[in-house]
C-alpha positions as CSV (number, residue, x, y, z in Angstrom):
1,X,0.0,0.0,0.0
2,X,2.8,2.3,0.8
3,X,4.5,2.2,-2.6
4,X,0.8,2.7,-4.6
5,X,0.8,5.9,-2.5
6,X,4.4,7.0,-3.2
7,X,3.5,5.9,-7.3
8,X,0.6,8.4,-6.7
9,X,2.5,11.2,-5.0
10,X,5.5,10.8,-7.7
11,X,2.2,10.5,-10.9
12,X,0.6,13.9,-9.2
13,X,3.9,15.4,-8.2
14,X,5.4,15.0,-12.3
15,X,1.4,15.5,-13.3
16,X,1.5,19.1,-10.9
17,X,4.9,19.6,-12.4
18,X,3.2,19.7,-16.3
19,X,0.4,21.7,-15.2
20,X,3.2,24.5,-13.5
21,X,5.0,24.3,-16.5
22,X,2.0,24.8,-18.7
23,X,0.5,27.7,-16.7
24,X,3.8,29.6,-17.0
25,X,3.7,28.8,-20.5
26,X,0.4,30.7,-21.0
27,X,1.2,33.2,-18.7
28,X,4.3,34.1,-20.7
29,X,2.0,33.9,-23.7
30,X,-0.3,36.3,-22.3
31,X,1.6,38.5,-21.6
32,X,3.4,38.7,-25.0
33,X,-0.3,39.1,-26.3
34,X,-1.0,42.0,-23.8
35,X,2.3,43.5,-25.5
36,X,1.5,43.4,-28.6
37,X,-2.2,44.5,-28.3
38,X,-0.9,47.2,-25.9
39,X,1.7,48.3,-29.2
40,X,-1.4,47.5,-31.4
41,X,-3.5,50.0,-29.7
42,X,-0.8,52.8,-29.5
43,X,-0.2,52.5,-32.9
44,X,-3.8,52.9,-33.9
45,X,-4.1,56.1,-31.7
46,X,-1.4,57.9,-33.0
47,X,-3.2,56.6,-36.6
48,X,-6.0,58.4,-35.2
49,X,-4.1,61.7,-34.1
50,X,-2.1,62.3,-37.2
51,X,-5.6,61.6,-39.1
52,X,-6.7,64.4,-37.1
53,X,-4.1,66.6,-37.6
54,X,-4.5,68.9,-41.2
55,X,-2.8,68.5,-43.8
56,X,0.2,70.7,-44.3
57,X,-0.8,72.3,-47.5
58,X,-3.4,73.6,-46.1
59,X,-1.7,75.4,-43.5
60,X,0.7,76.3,-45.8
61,X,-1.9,77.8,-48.5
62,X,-3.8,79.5,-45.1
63,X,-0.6,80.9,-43.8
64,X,0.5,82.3,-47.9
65,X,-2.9,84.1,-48.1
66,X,-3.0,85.6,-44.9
67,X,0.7,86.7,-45.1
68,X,-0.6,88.5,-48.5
69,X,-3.4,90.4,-47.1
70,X,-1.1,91.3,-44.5
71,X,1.2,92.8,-47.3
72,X,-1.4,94.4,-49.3
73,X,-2.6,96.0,-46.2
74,X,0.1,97.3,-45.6
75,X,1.2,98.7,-48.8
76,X,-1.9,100.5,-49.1
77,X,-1.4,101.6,-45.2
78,X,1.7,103.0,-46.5
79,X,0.2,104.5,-49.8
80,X,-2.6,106.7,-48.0
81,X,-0.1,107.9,-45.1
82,X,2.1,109.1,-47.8
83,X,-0.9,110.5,-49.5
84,X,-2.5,112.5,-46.5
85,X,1.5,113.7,-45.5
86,X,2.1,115.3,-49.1
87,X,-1.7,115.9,-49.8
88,X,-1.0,113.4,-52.7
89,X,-4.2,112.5,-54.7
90,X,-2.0,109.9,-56.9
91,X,-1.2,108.4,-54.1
92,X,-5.2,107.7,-52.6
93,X,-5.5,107.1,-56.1
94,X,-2.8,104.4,-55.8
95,X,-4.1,103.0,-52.5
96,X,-7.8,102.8,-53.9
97,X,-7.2,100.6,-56.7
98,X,-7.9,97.2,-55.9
99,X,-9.7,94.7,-57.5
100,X,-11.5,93.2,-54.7
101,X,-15.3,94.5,-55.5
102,X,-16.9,91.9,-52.9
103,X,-16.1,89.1,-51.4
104,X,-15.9,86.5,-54.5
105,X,-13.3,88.3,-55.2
106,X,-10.8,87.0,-52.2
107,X,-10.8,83.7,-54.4
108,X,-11.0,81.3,-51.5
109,X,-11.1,78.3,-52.5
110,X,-14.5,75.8,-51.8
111,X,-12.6,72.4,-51.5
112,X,-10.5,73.6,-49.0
113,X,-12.6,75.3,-46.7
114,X,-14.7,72.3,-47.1
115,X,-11.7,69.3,-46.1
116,X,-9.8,71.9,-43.6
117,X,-10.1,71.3,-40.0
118,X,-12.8,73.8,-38.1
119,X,-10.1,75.7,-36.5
120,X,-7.9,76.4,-39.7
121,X,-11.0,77.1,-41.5
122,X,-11.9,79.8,-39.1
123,X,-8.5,81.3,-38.9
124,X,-9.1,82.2,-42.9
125,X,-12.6,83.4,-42.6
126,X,-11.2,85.8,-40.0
127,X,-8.1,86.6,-42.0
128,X,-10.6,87.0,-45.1
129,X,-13.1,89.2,-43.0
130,X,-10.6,91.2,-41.4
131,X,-8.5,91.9,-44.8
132,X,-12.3,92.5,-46.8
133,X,-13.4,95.0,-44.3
134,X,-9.9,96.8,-44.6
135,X,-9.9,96.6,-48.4
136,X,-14.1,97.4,-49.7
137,X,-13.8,101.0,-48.5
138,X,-10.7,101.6,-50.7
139,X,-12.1,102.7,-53.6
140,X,-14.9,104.9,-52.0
141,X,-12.2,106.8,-50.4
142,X,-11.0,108.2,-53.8
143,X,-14.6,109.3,-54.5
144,X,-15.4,110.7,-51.6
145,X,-12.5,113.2,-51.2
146,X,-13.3,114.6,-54.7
């Protein structure tokens, strides 16, 4: 009777054994799936944050147009405060010619405003109000000094 016990202990003691060996194996397994779902899901939310982000052209085309308007502003800024300092009316006639009549005229373009990102998108409305505004009284000024 003593040696069927000890054959038992020595069959559950190698069958434990296995069993150890195989729960390690599955945990190590585990955790080298945790890893690589872990990578798998980083990798799909920086997918998702560059998705997000806009495209570069069109921050380049918004930042080209507003630097523009800046300019143009600026020159005709220039061209009226050198008209009102030499009483100049070539030069208000200078700062009044423009060609922007209303606001079709700014040329903005419908397939951007319509892929850009909200936030870019309102960035050149305001740059396109802003520079409008500034520009549609120009050629009234001419008129109404006369």
């Amino acid at each position: 009777m003593n040696s069927f016990v000890d054959i038992a202990t020595l069959v559950a003691l190698f069958i434990n054994t296995i069993a150890l060996i195989v729960v390690i194996y599955q945990t190590r397994i585990a955790k080298q799936s945790l890893t690589a779902t872990k990578k798998s899901i980083d990798d799909a939310k920086t997918q998702r944050q560059l998705e997000t982000l806009p495209k570069f052209t069109w921050v380049i085309k918004v930042q080209v147009q507003l630097e523009h308007w800046k300019k143009d502003l600026q020159e005709k800024k220039g061209l009226l405060q050198k008209g009102v300092d030499k009483k100049d009316d070539e030069m208000f006639q200078k700062a009044s010619d423009t060609r922007i009549k209303s606001p079709k005229n700014l040329s903005l373009n419908r397939f951007l405003y319509d892929n850009m990102p909200a936030w870019l998108r309102e960035l050149w409305m305001s740059g396109a109000q802003y520079y409008y505004d500034a520009i549609a009284p120009l050629p009234l000024s001419i008129k109404t000094k006369k």
